[in-house]
VODORO-705547 format. One record per residue (C-alpha): z, x, y; residue number from 1. Coordinates in Angstrom, 2 decimals. Layout:
<node <Z X Y> NUM>
...
***
This chain:
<node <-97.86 32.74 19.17> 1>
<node <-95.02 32.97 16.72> 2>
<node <-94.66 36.33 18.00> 3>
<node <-93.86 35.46 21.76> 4>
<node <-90.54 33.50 20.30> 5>
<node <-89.41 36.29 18.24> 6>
<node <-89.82 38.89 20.72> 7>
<node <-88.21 36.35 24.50> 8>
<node <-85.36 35.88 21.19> 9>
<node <-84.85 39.52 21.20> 10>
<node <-85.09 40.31 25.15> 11>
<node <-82.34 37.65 25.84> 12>
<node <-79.74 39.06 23.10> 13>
<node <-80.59 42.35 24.33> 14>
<node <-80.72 41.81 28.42> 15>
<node <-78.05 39.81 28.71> 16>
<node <-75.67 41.68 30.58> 17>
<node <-77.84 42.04 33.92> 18>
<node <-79.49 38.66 34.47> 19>
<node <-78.44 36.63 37.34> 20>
<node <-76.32 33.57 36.08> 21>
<node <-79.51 31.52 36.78> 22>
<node <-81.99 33.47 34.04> 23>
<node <-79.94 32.94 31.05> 24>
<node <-79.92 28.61 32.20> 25>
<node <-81.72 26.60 30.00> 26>
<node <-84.00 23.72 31.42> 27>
<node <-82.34 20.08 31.05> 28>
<node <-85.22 17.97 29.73> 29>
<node <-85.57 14.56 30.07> 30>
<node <-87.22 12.66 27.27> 31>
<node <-90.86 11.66 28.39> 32>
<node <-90.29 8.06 28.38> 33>
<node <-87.64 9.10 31.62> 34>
<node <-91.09 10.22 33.41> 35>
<node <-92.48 7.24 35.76> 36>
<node <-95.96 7.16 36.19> 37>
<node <-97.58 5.92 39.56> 38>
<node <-98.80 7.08 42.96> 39>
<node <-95.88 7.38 45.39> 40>
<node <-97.33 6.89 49.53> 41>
<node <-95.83 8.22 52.54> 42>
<node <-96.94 10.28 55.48> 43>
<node <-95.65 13.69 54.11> 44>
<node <-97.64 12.66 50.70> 45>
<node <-100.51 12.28 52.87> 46>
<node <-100.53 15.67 54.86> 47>
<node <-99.21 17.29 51.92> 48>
<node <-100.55 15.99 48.18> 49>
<node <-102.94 17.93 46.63> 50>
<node <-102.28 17.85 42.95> 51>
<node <-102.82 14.51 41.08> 52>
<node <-102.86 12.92 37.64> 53>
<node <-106.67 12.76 36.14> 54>
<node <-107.98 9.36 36.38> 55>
<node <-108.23 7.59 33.30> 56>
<node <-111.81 7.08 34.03> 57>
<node <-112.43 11.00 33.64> 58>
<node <-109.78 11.77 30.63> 59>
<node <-110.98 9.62 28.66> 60>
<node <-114.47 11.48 28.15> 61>
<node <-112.70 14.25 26.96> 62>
<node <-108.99 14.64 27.17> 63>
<node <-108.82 17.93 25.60> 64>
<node <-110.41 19.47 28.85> 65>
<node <-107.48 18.53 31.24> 66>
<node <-104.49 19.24 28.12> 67>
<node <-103.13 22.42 28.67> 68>
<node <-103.72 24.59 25.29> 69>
<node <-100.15 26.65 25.64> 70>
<node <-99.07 27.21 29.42> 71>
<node <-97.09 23.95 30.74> 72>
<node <-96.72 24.83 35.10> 73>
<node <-95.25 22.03 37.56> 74>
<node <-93.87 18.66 37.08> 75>
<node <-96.97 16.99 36.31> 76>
<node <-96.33 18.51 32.79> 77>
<node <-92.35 19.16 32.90> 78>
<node <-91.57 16.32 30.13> 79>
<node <-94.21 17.77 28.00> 80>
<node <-91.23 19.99 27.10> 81>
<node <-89.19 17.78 26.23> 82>
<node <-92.15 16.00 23.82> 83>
<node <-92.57 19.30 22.27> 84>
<node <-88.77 19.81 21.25> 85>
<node <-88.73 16.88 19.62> 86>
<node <-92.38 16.93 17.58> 87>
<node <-92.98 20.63 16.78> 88>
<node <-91.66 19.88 13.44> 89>
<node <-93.33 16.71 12.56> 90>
<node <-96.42 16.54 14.33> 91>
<node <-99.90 18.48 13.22> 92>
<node <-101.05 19.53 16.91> 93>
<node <-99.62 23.45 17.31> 94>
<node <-99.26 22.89 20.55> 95>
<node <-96.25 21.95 20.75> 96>
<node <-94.82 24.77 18.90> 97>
<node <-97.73 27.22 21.96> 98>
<node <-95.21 25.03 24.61> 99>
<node <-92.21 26.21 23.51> 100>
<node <-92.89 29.45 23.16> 101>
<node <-94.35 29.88 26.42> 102>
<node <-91.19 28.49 27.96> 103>
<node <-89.65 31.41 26.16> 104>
<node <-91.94 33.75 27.43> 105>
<node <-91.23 32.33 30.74> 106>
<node <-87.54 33.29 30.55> 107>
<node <-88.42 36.80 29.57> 108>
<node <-90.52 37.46 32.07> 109>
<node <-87.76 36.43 34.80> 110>
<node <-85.34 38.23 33.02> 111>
<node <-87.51 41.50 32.87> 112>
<node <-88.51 41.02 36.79> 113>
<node <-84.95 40.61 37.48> 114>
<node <-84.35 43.54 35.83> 115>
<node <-87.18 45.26 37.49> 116>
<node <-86.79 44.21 40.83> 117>
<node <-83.21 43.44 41.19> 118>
<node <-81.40 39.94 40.95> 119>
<node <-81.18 39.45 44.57> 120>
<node <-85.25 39.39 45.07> 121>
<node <-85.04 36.83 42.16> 122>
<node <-82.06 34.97 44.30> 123>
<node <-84.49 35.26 47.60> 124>
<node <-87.31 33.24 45.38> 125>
<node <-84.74 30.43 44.69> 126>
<node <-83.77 30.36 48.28> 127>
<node <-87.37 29.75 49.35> 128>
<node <-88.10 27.15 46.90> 129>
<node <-84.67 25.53 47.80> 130>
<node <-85.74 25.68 51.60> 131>
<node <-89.34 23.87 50.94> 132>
<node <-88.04 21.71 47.91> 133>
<node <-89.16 18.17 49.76> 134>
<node <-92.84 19.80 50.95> 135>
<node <-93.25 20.99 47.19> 136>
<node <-92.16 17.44 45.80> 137>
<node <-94.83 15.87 48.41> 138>
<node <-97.23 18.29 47.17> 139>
<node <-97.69 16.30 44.15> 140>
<node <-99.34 12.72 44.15> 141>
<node <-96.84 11.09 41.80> 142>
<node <-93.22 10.85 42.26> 143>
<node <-90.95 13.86 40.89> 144>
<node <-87.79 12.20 41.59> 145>
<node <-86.67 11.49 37.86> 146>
<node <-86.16 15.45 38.07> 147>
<node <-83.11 16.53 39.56> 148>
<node <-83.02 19.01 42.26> 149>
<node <-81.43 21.84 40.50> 150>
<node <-84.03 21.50 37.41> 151>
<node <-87.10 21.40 39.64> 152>
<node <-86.13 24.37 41.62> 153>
<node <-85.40 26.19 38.22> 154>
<node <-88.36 25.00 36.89> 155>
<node <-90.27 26.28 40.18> 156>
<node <-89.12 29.47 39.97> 157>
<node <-89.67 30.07 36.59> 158>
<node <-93.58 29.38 36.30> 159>
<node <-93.92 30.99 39.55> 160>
<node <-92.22 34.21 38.52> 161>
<node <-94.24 33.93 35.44> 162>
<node <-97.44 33.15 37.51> 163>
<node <-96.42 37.24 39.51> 164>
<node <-95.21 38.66 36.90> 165>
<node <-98.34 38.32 34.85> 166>
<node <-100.85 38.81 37.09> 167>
<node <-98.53 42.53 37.74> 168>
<node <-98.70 43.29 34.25> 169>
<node <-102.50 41.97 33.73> 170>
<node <-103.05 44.75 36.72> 171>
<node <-101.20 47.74 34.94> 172>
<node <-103.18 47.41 31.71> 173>
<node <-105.89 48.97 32.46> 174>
<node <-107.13 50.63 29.02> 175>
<node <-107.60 47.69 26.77> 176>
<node <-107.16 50.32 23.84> 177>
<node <-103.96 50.67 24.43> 178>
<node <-100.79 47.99 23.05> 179>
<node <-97.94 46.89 24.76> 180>
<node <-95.35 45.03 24.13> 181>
<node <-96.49 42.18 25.65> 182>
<node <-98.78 40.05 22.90> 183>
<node <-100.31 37.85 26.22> 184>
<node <-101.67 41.10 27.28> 185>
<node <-102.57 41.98 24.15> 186>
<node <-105.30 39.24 22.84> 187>
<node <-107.83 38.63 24.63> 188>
<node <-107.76 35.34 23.46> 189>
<node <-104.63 34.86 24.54> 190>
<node <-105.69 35.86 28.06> 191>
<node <-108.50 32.86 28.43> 192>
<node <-106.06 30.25 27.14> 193>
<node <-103.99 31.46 30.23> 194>
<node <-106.92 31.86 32.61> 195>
<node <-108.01 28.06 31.53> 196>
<node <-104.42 26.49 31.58> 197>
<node <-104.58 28.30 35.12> 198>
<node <-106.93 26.44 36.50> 199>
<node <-106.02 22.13 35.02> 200>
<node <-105.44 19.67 37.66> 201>
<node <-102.57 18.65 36.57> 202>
<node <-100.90 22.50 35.85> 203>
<node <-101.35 23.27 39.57> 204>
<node <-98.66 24.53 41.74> 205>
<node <-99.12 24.39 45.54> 206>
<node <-100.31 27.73 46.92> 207>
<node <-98.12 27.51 49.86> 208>
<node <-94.67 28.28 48.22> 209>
<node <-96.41 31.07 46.00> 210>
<node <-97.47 32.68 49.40> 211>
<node <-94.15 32.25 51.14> 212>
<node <-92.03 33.80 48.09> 213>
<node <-94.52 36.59 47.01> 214>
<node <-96.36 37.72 50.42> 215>
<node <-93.61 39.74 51.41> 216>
<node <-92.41 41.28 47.70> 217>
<node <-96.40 42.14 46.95> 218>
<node <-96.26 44.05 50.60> 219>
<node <-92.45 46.16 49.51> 220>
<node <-93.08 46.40 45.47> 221>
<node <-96.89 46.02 44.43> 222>
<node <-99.81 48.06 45.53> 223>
<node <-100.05 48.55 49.22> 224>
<node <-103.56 48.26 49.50> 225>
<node <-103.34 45.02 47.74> 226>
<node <-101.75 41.39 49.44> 227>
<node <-100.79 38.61 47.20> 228>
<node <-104.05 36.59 48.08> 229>
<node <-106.00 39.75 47.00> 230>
<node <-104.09 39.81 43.51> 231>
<node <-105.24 36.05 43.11> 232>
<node <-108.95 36.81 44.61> 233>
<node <-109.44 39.53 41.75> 234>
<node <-107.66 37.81 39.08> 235>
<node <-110.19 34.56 39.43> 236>
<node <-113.17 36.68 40.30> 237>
<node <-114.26 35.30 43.92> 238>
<node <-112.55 38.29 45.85> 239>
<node <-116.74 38.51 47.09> 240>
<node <-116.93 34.83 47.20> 241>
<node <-114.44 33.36 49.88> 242>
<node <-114.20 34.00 53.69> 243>
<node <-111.16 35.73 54.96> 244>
<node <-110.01 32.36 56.92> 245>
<node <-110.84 30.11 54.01> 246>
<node <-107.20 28.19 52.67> 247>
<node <-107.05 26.65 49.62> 248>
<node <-104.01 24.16 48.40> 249>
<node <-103.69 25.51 44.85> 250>
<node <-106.13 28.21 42.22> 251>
<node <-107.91 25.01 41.77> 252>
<node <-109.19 24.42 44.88> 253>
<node <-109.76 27.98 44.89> 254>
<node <-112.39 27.73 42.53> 255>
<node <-114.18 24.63 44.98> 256>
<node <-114.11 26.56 47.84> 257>
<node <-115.48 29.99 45.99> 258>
<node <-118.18 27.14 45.43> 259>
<node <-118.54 24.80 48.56> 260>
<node <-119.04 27.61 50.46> 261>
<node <-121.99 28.68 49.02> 262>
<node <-123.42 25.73 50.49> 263>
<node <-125.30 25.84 53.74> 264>
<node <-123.51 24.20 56.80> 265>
<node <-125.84 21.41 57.32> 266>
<node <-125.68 17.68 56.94> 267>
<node <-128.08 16.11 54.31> 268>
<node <-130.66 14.06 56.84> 269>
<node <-130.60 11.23 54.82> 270>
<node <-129.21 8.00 56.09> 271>
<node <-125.92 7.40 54.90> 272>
<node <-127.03 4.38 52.83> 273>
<node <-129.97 6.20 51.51> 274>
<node <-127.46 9.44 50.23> 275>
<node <-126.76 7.26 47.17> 276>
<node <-129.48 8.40 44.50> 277>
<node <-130.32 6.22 41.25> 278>
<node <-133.21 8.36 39.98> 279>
<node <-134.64 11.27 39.48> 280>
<node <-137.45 13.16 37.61> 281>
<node <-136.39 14.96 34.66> 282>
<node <-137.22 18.97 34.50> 283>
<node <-140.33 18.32 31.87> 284>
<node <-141.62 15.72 34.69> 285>
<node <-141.29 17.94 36.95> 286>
<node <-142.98 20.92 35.50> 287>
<node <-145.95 18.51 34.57> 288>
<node <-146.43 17.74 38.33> 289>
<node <-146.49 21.97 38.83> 290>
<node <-142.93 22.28 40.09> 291>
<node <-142.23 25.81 39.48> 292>
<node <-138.41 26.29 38.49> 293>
<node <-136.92 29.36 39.75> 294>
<node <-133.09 30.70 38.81> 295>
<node <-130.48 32.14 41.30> 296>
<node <-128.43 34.44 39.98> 297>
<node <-125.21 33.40 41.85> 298>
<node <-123.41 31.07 38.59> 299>
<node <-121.13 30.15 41.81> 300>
<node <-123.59 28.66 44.07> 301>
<node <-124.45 24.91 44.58> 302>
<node <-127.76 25.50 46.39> 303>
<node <-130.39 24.32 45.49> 304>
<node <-133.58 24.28 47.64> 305>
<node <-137.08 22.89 46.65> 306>
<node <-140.13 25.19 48.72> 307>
<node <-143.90 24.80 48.74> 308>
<node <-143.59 23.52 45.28> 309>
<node <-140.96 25.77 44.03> 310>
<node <-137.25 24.93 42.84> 311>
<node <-134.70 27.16 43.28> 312>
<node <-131.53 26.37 41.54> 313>
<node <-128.29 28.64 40.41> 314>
<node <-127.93 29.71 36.64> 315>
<node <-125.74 27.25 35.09> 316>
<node <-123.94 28.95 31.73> 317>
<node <-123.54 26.56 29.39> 318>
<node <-120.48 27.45 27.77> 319>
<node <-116.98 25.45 27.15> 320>
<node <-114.74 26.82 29.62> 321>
<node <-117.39 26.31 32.12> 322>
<node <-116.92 22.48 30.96> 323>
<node <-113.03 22.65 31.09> 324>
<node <-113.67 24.45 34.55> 325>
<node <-115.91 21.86 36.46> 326>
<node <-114.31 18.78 34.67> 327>
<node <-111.22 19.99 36.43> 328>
<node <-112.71 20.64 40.07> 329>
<node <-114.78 17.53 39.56> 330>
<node <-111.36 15.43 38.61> 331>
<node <-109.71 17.17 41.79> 332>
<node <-113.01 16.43 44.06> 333>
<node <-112.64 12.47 42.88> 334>
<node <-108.81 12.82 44.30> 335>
<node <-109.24 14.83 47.47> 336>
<node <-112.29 15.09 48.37> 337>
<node <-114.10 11.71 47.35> 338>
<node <-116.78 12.03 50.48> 339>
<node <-117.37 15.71 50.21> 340>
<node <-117.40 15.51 46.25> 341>
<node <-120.03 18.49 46.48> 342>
<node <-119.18 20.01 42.66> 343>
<node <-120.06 16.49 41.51> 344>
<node <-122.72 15.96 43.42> 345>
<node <-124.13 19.71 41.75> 346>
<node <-123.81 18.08 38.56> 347>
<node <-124.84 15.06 39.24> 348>
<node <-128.57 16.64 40.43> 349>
<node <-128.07 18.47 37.20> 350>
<node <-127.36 15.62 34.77> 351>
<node <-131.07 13.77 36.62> 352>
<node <-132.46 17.32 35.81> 353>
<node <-131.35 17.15 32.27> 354>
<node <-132.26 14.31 29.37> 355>
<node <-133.60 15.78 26.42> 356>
<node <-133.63 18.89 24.85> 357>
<node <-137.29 19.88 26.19> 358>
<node <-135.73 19.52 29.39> 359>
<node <-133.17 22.38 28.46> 360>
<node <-135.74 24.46 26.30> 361>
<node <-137.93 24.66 29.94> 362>
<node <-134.79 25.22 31.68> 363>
<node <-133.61 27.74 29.21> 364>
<node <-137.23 29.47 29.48> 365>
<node <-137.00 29.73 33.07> 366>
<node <-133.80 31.65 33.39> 367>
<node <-131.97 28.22 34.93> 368>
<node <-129.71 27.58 31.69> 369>
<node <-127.73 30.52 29.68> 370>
<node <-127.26 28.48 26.56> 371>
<node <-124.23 29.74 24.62> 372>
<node <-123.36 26.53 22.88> 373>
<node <-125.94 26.85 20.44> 374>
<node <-129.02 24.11 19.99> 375>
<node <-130.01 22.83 23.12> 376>
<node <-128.69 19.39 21.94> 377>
<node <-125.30 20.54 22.98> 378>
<node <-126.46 21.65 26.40> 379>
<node <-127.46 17.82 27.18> 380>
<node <-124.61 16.15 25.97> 381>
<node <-122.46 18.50 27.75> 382>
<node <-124.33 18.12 31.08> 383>
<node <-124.77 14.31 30.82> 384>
<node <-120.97 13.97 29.52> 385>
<node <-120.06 15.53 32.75> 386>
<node <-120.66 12.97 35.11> 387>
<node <-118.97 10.02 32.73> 388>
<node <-116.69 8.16 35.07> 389>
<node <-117.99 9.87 38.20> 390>
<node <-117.94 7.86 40.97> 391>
<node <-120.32 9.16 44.28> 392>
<node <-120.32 8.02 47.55> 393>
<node <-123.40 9.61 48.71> 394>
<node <-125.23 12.62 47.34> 395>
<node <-125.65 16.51 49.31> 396>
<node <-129.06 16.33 47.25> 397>
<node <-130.13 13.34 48.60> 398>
<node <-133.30 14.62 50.72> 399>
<node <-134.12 17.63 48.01> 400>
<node <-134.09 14.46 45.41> 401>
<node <-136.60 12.28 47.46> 402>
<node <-138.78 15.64 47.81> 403>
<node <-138.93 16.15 44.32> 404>
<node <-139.14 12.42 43.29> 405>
<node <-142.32 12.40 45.93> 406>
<node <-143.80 15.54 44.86> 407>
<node <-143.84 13.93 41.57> 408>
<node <-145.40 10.27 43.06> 409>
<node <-147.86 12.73 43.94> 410>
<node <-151.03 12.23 41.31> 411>
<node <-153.17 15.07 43.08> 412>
<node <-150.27 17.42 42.34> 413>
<node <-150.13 16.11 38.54> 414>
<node <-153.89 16.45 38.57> 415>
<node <-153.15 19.78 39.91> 416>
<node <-150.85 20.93 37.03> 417>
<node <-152.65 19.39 34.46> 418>
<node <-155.82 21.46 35.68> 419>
<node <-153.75 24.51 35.52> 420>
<node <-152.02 23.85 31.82> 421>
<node <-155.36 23.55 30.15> 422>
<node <-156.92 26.23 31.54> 423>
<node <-155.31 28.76 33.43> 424>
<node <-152.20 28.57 31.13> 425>
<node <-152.28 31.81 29.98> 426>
<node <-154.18 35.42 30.35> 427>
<node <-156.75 34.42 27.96> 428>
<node <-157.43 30.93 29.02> 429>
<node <-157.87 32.05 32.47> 430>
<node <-159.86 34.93 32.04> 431>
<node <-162.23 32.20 30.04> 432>
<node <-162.59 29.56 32.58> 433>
<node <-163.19 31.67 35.43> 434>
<node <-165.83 33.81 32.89> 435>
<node <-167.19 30.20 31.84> 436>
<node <-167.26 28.96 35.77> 437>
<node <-168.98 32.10 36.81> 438>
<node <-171.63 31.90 33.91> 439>
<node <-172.28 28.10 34.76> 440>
<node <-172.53 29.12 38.84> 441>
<node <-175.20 31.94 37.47> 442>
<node <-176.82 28.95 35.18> 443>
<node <-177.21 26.65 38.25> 444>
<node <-178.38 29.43 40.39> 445>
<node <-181.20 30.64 38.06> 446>
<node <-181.87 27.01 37.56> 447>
<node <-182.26 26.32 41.49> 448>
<node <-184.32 29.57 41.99> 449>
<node <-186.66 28.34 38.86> 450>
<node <-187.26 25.02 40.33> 451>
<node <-188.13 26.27 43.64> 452>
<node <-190.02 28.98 42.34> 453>
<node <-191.83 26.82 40.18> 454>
<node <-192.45 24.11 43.36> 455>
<node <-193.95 26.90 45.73> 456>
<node <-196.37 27.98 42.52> 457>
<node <-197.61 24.35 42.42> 458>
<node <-198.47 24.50 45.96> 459>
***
């Protein structure tokens, strides 16, 4: 990362002459202690908020899944900046030193769009932020008045520009064999810290404004086959995945809906009071009452059905940005969507599923877990980590829980199973207990035809 500093150094000597007044501006940053925590309420909060602190509760698991790793976007994270000016030198977490650079990066990008694309677009983008300035501020659970108007709509523009501007230059790199000048193009490493600092709760800006300011430039400047929501689409992956009408507040939400939707539209039959679920049988329990586990290749999906003794369920890749992924949706599901919490509710079924590494070494043999953490151990403290500080209203699962919990009650179907592990378990086994039942059927029909041959000789 040293390398972004050096070279946004060089591109601001060097491009001086042509950036707006407003590129070459540094950020004022207040110190963090100048940041008030606390949920602000109001009606246009209400209509509005969609990006919210993680709850204690949840960071406290694992805090390292909702820090960003180098990109710092919104307010949420604004005096992060300021933290990071006045550590880099003393503290041991390179982050801070990731932070600053990025805000470098971020000024070379604007400058270099500007450049591009002419100051006035740039001007345009300021406009619109200015215009929706109070709808942006209500967009964010706690209060962003300790920022002063002309810093948040610098600060708005610049990670938004930087937002376009890579996601442009991600979509002319096409031969990966090929450098540029651009070292977040270059590493692919580099490229998934971006993608995962993307997609935080608390890095979020609200998809609205990024519509209104870059609908109309991706129509003039970018691709014409392409819109701005078609950019985003590809660039997460779900361009398959979401309905043309679906909206989503923010990429975060994005990644729900690519999800939710999945889903099929139905209402769990359960009673309310009987959606909350305590228990469930674990995967081995399962498979000894003959539950046959069956994978759907869709790593997207949340549905799960349970058939004539058969459980389908979506692959779940075990893998940490899969972690850092659902801990985020899950964290923005608790916020937003605490009744329709259908992400946790997923892992919820999965975390019952999943208690001990047999239960991941069946799973794993099934084709229902890609394990790419290693030993299965991992795998289950992942899964059951998950849900820590999770709080459900009612369960989507709820009836396929009771069927499977049932199905296990069940001691003909254990019976059942057990019959089938010991002897039809494999080729071999099979082949000998239906060669063994077949002899003994021949046995008892000789034996018959003896006896009644030897009873009508006796008469």
């Amino acid at each position: 990362m040293g390398e972004i500093e050096e070279a946004s150094t060089s591109s601001n000597v060097n491009g001086g002459k042509n950036k707006p007044k407003l590129l070459g501006k540094a950020l004022h940053l207040p110190p963090s202690s100048s940041a008030p925590a606390g949920l602000k309420t109001s009606e246009l909060t209400i209509e509005y908020c969609c990006v919210y602190r993680v709850p204690t509760r949840l960071r406290r698991v694992n805090p390292e899944a909702y820090t960003p790793q180098m990109l710092l976007l919104g307010p949420l994270n604004h005096s992060l900046k300021a933290e990071a000016a006045t550590k880099r030198s003393s503290s041991d977490d390179p982050r801070y030193l990731d932070y600053l650079n990025m805000e470098s990066h971020k000024r070379k990008y604007l400058a270099e769009f500007a450049q591009r694309y002419g100051g006035a677009i740039v001007e345009g983008f300021k406009r619109k932020i200015q215009e929706e300035e109070k709808l942006i501020r209500a967009s964010y659970a706690e209060s962003t008045e300790w920022i002063e108007s002309s810093e948040f709509v610098d600060m708005i523009l610049h990670d938004s520009v930087f937002i376009i501007e890579y996601l442009l230059r991600l979509g002319r790199h096409n031969d990966a064999t090929k450098k540029t000048d651009d070292i977040l193009i270059n590493q692919p490493f580099l490229q998934t810290n971006i993608w995962e600092d993307f997609i935080l709760l608390e890095n979020q800006l609200p998809y609205f404004i990024l519509r209104k300011m870059f609908d109309p430039f991706v129509e003039t400047h970018g691709d014409r086959k392409k819109t701005f929501r078609k950019l985003i689409l590809e660039f997460f992956n779900v361009e398959s995945k979401i309905k043309d009408a679906t909206e989503f507040k923010h990429f975060l939400d994005l990644l729900r809906c690519a999800r939710v939707e999945t889903l099929p539209e139905r209402v769990p039959k359960s009673d309310e009071k009987d959606a909350t679920i305590s228990h469930m049988c674990t995967a081995e329990k399962l498979d000894s009452a003959g539950v046959k586990f069956e994978a759907i290749d869709n790593e997207l999906s949340l549905e799960v059905k349970f058939e004539r003794g058969r459980l389908k369920i979506p692959t779940f890749f075990a893998q940490d940005s899969l972690e850092i992924e659902l801990r985020n949706v899950m964290a923005f599901e608790q916020c937003h969507y605490p009744y329709t919490s259908y992400v946790c509710n997923y892992v919820s079924f999965l975390d019952f599923l999943i208690d001990t590494e047999k239960d991941v070494d069946l799973l794993i043999e099934k084709g229902v877990i890609k394990n790419w953490m290693g030993y299965g151990g991992s795998v289950v403290d992942m899964v059951n980590k998950l849900v820590s500080g999770v709080v459900e209203e009612n369960s989507y699962y709820s009836d396929i829980i009771k069927s499977l919990n049932d199905h296990y009650k069940s001691s003909y179907n254990r019976s059942c199973a057990m019959l089938s592990r010991v002897y039809f378990s494999d080729l071999w086994k099979g082949t000998a207990t239906v060669a063994a039942a077949i002899l003994l059927i021949l046995t008892l029909i000789q034996t018959v035809a003896s006896v009644i041959q030897l009873f009508q000789t006796g008469k």
